[in-house]
PAKOLTOR-106779 format. One line per field, with one value per atom (N, C-alpha, C): atom name; x negated, y, z. Coordinates in nm, 3 decimals. Layout:
BEGIN
atom	(CA;...)
east	(X;...)
north	(Y;...)
up	(Z;...)
***
This chain:
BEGIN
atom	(N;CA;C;N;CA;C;N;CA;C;N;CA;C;N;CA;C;N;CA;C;N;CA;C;N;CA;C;N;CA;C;N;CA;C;N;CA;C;N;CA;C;N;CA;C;N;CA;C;N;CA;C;N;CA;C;N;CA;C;N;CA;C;N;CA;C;N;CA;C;N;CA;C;N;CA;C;N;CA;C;N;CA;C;N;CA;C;N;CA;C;N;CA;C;N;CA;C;N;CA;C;N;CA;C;N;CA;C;N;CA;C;N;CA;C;N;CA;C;N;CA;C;N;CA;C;N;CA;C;N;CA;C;N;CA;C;N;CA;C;N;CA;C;N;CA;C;N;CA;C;N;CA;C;N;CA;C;N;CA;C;N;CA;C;N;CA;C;N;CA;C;N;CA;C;N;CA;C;N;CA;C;N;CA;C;N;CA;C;N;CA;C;N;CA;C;N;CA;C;N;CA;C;N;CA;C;N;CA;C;N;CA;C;N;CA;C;N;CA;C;N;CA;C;N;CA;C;N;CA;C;N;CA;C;N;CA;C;N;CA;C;N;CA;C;N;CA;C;N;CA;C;N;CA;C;N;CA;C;N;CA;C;N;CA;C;N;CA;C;N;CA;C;N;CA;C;N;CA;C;N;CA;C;N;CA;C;N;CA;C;N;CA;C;N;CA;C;N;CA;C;N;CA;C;N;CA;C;N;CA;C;N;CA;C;N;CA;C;N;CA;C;N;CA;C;N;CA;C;N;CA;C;N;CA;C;N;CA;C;N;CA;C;N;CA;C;N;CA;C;N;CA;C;N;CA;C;N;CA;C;N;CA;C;N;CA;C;N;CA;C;N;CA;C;N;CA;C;N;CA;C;N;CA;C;N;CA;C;N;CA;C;N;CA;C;N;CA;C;N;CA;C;N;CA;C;N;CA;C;N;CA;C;N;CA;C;N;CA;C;N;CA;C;N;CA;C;N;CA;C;N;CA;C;N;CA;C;N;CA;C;N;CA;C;N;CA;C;N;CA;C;N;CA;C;N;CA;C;N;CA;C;N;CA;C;N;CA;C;N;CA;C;N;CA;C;N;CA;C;N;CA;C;N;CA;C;N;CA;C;N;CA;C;N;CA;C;N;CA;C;N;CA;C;N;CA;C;N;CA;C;N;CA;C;N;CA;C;N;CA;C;N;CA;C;N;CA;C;N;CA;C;N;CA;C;N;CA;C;N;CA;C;N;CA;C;N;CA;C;N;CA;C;N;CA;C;N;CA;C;N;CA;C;N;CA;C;N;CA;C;N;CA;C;N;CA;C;N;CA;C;N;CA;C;N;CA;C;N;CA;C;N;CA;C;N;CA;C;N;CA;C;N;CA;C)
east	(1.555;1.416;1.375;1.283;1.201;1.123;1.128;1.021;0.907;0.776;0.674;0.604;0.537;0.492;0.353;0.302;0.159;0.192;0.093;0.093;0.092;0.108;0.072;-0.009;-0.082;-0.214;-0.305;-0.405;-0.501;-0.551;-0.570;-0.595;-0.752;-0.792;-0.912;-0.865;-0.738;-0.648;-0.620;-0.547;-0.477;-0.563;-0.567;-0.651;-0.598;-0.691;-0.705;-0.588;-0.517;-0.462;-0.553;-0.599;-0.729;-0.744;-0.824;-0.860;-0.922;-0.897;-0.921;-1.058;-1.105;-1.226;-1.307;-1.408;-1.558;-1.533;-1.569;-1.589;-1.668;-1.758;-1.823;-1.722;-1.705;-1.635;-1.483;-1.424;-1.348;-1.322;-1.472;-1.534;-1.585;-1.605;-1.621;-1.486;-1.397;-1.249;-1.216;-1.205;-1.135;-1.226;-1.352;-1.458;-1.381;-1.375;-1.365;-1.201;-1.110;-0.951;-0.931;-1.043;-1.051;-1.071;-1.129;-1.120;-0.960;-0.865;-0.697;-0.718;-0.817;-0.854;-0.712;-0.747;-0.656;-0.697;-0.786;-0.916;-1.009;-1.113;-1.205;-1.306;-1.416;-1.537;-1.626;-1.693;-1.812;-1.949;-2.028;-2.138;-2.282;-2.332;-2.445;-2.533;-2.673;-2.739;-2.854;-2.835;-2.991;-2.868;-2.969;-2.891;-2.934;-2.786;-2.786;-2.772;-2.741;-2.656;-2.564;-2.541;-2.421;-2.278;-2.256;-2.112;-2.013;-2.001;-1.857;-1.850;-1.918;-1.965;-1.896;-1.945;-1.892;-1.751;-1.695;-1.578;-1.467;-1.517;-1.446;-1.445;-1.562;-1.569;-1.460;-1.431;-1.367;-1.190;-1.164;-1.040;-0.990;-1.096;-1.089;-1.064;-1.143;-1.069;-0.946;-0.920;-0.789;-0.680;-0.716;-0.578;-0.492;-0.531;-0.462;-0.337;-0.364;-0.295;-0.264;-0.122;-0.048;-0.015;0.000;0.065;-0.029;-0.045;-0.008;-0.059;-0.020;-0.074;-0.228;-0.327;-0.471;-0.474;-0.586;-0.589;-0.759;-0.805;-0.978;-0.932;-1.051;-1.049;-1.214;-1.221;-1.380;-1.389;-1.473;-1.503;-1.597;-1.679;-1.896;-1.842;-1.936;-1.932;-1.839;-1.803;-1.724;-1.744;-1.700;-1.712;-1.729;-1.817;-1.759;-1.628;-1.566;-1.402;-1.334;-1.325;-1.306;-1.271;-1.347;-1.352;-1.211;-1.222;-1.084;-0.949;-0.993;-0.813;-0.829;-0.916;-0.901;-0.908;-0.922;-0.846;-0.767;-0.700;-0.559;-0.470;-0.513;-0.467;-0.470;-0.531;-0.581;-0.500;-0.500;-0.394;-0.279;-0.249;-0.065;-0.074;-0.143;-0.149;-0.093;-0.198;-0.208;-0.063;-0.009;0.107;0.228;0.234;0.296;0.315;0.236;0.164;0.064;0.002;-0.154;-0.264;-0.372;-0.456;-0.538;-0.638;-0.746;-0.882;-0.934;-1.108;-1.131;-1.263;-1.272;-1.464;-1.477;-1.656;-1.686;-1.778;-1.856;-1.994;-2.070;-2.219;-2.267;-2.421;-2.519;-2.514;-2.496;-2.462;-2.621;-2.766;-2.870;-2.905;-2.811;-2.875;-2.753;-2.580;-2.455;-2.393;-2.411;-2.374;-2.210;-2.175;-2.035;-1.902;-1.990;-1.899;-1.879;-1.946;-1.960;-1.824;-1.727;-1.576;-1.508;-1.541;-1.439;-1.481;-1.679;-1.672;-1.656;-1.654;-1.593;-1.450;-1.358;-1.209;-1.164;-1.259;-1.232;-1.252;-1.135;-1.098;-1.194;-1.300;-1.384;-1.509;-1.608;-1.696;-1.786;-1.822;-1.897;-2.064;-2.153;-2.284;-2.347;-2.363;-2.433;-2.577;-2.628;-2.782;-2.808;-2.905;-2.985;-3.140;-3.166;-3.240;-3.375;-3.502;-3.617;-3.592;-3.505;-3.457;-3.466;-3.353;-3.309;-3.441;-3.476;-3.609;-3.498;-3.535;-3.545;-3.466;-3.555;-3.522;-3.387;-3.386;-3.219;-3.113;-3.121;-3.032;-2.998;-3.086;-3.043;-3.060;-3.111;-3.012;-2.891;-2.833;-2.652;-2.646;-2.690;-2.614;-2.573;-2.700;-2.652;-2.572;-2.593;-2.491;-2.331;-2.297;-2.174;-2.154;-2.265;-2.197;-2.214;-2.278;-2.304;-2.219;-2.154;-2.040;-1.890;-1.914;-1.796;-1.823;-1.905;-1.984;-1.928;-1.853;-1.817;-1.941;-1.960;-2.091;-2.167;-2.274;-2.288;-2.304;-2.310;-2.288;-2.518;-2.518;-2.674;-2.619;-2.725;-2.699;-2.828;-2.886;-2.991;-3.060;-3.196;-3.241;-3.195;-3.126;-3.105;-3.221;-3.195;-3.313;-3.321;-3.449;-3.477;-3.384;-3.367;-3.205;-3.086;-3.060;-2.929;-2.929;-3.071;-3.082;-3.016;-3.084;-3.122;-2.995;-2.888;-2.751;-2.685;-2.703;-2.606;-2.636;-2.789;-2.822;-2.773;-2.718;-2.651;-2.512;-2.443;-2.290;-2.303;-2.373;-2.373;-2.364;-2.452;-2.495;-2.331;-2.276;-2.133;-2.071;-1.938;-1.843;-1.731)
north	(2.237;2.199;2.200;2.292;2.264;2.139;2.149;2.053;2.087;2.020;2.051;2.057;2.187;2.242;2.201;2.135;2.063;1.956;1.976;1.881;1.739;1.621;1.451;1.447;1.347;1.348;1.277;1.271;1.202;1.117;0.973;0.873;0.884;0.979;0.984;1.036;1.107;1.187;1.072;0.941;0.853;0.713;0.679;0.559;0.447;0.372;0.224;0.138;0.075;-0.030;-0.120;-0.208;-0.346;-0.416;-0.531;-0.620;-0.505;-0.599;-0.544;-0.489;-0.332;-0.284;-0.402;-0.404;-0.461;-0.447;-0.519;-0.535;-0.394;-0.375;-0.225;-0.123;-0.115;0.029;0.064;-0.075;-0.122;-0.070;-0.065;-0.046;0.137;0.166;0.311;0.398;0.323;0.375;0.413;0.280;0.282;0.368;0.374;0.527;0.640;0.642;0.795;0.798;0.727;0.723;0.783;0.758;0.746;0.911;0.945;1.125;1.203;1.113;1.145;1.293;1.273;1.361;1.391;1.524;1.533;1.592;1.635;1.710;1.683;1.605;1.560;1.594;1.668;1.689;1.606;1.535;1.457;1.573;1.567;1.641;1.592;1.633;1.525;1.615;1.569;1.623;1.653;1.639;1.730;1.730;1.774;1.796;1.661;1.628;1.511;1.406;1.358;1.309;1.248;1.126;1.065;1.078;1.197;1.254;1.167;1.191;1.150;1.034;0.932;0.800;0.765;0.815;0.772;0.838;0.964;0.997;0.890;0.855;0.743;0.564;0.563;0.446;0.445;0.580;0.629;0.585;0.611;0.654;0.480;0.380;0.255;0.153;0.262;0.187;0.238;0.352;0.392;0.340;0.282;0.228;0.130;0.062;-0.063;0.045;0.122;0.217;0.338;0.321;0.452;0.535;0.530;0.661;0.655;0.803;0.948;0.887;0.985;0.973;0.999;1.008;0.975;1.052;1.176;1.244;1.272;1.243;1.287;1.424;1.534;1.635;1.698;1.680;1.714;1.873;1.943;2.078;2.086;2.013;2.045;2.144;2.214;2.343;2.455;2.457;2.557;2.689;2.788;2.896;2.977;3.059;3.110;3.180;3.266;3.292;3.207;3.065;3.003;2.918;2.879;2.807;2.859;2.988;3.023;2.971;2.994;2.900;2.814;2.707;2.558;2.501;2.634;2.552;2.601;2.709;2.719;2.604;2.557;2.396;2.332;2.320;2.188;2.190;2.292;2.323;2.271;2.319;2.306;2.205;2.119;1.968;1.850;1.884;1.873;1.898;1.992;1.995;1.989;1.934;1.819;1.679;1.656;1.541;1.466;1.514;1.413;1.433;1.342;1.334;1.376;1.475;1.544;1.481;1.437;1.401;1.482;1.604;1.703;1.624;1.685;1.650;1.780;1.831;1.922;1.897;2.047;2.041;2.042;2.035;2.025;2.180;2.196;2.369;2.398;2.302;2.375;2.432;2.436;2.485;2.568;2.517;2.578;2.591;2.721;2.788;2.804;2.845;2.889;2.776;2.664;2.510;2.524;2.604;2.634;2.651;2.719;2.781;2.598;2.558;2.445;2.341;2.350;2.253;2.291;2.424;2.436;2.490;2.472;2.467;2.286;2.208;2.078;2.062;1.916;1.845;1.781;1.781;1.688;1.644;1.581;1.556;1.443;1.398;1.287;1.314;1.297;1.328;1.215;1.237;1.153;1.171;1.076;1.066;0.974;0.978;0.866;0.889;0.703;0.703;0.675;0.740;0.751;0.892;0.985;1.090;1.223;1.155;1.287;1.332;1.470;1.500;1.530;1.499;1.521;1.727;1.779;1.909;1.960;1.905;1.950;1.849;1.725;1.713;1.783;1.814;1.913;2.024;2.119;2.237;2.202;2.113;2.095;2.100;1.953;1.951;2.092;2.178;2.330;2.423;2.417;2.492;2.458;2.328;2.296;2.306;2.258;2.233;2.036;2.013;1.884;1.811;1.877;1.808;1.837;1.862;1.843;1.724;1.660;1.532;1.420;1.305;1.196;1.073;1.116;1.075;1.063;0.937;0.935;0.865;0.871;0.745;0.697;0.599;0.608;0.488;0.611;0.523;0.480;0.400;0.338;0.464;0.454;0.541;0.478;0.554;0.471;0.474;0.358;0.305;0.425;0.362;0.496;0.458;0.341;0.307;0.399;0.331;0.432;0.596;0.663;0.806;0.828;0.771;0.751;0.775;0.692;0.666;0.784;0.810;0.903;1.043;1.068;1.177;1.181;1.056;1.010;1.121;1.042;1.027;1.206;1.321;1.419;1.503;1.480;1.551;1.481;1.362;1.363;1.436;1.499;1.563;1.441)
up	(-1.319;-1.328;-1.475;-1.500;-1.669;-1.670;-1.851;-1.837;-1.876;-1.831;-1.834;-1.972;-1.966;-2.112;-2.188;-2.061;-2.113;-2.207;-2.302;-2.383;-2.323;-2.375;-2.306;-2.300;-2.225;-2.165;-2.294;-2.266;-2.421;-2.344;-2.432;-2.376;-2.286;-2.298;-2.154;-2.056;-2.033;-1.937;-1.831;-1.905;-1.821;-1.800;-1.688;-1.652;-1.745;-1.827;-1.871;-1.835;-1.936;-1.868;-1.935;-1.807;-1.877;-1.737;-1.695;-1.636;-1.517;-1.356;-1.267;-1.245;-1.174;-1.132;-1.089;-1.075;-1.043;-0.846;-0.804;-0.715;-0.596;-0.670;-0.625;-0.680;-0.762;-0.809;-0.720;-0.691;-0.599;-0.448;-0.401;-0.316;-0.327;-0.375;-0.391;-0.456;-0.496;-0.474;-0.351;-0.289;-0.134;-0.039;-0.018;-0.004;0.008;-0.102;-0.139;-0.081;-0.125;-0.058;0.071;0.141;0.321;0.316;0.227;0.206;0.182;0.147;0.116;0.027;-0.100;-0.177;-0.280;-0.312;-0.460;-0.543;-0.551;-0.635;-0.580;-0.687;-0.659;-0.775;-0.768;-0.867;-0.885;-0.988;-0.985;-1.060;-1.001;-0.991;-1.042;-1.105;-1.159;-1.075;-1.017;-0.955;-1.027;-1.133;-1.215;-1.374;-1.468;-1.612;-1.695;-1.747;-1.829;-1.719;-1.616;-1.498;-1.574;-1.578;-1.587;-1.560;-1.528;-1.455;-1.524;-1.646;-1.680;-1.688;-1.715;-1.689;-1.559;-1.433;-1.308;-1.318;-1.366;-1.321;-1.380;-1.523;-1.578;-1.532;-1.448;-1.368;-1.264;-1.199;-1.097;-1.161;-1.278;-1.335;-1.363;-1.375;-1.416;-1.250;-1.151;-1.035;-0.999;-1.032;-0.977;-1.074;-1.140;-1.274;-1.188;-1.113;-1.036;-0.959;-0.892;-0.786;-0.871;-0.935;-1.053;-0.956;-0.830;-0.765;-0.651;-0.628;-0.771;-0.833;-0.957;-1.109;-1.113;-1.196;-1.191;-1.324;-1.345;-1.447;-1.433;-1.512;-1.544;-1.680;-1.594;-1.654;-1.682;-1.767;-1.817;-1.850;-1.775;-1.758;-1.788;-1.824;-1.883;-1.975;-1.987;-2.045;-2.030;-1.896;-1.866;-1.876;-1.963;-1.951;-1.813;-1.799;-1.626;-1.626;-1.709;-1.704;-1.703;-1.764;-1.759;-1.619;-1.568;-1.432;-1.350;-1.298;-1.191;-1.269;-1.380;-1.475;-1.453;-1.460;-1.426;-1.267;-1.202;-1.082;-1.048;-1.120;-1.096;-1.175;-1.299;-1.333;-1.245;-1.172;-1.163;-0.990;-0.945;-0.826;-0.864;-0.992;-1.018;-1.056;-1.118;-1.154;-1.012;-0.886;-0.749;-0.683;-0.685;-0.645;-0.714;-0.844;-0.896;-0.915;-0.790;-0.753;-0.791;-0.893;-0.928;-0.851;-0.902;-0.794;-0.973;-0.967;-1.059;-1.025;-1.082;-1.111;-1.216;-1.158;-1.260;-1.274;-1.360;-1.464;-1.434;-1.404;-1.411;-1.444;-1.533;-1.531;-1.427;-1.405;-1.315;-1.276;-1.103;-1.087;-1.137;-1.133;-1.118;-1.276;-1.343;-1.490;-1.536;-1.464;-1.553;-1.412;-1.326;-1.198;-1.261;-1.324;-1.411;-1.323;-1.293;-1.247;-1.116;-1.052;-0.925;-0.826;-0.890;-0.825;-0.850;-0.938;-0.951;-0.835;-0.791;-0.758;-0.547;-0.526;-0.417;-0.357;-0.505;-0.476;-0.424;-0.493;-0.467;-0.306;-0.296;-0.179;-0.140;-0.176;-0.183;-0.309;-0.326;-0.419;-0.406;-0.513;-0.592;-0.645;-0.569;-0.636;-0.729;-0.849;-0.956;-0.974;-0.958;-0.965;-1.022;-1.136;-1.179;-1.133;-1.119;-1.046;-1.160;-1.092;-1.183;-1.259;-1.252;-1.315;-1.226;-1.129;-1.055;-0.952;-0.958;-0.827;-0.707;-0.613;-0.486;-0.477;-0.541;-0.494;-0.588;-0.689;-0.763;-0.745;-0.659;-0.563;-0.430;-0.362;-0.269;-0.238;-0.388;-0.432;-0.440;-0.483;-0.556;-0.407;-0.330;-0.179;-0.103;-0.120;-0.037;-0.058;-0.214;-0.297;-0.298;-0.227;-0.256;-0.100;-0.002;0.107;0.097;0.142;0.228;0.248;0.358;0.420;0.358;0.226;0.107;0.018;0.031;-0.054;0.035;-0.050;0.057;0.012;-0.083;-0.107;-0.279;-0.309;-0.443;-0.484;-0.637;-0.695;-0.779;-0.797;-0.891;-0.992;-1.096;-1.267;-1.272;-1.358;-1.380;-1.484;-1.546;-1.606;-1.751;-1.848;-1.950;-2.035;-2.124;-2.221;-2.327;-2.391;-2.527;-2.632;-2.655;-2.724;-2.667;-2.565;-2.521;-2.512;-2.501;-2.514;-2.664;-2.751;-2.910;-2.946;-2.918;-2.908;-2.881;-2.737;-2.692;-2.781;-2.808;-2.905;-3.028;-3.092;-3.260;-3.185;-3.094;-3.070;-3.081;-3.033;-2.953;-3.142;-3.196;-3.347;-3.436;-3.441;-3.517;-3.438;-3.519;-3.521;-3.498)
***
């Protein structure tokens, strides 16, 4: 048996060790579980969607339960050549036993995310609410398939502070 050539995981790779999930998030663990997922995509349903936000909410309930192992993999900005390699990762990840939470863009602006997000076992729709319209949530729904969604998650609309913010964090290096 070799050993494995991937680099170690980076501390956003491996779930938190810290104080137990929230009660809801808890609750939308065990959800989604009842799916016996191993690739799982979170999907923002319009652009600028909170995706990774929830996938990392996701990674903070699964910290309690180490097996399988729990790996968040952020794909926003996926090249479209790109994409078929990462689910051939993300396969071989899977049948080395981890369980993958991949990030993807919004398919309605970055189609390129598209292969990753219907190789998945399953999926996560992100919506913020006061944000998301009606019709680029269910573009994503058709485009992925409906009944591949175990369901979704809603973020609040963030403040002009927190835009302000996230726009500082986006311009440093």
């Amino acid at each position: 048996m070799s050993a494995d050539p991937s680099p170690p995981p980076s501390p956003e790779e491996t779930p938190p060790a810290s104080a137990p999930p929230s009660p809801e998030l808890s609750r939308l663990w065990f959800a989604l579980d009842r799916r016996a997922w191993t690739f799982l995509t979170v999907i923002p349903a319009h652009p600028g969607a909170p995706a990774l936000d929830a996938a990392q909410a996701l990674m903070e309930a699964g910290s309690p339960y180490p097996e399988p192992p729990l790996r968040l993999v952020d794909a926003t900005g996926i090249e479209p050549a790109g994409a078929p390699r990462m689910v051939l990762e993300v396969r071989r990840r899977v049948e080395q036993g981890e369980r993958v939470i991949v990030v993807i863009d919004s398919l309605i602006t970055h189609p390129a995310s598209l292969p990753l997000a219907l190789a998945a076992d399953t999926a996560l729709l992100c919506v913020t609410l006061g944000e998301t319209d009606f019709g680029s949530a269910e573009k994503t729904l058709k485009l992925v398939g409906a009944d591949r969604f175990a369901g979704s998650v809603t973020f609040p609309r963030a403040t002009k502070k927190q835009r302000r913010a996230a726009a500082e964090k986006k311009k440093k290096p």
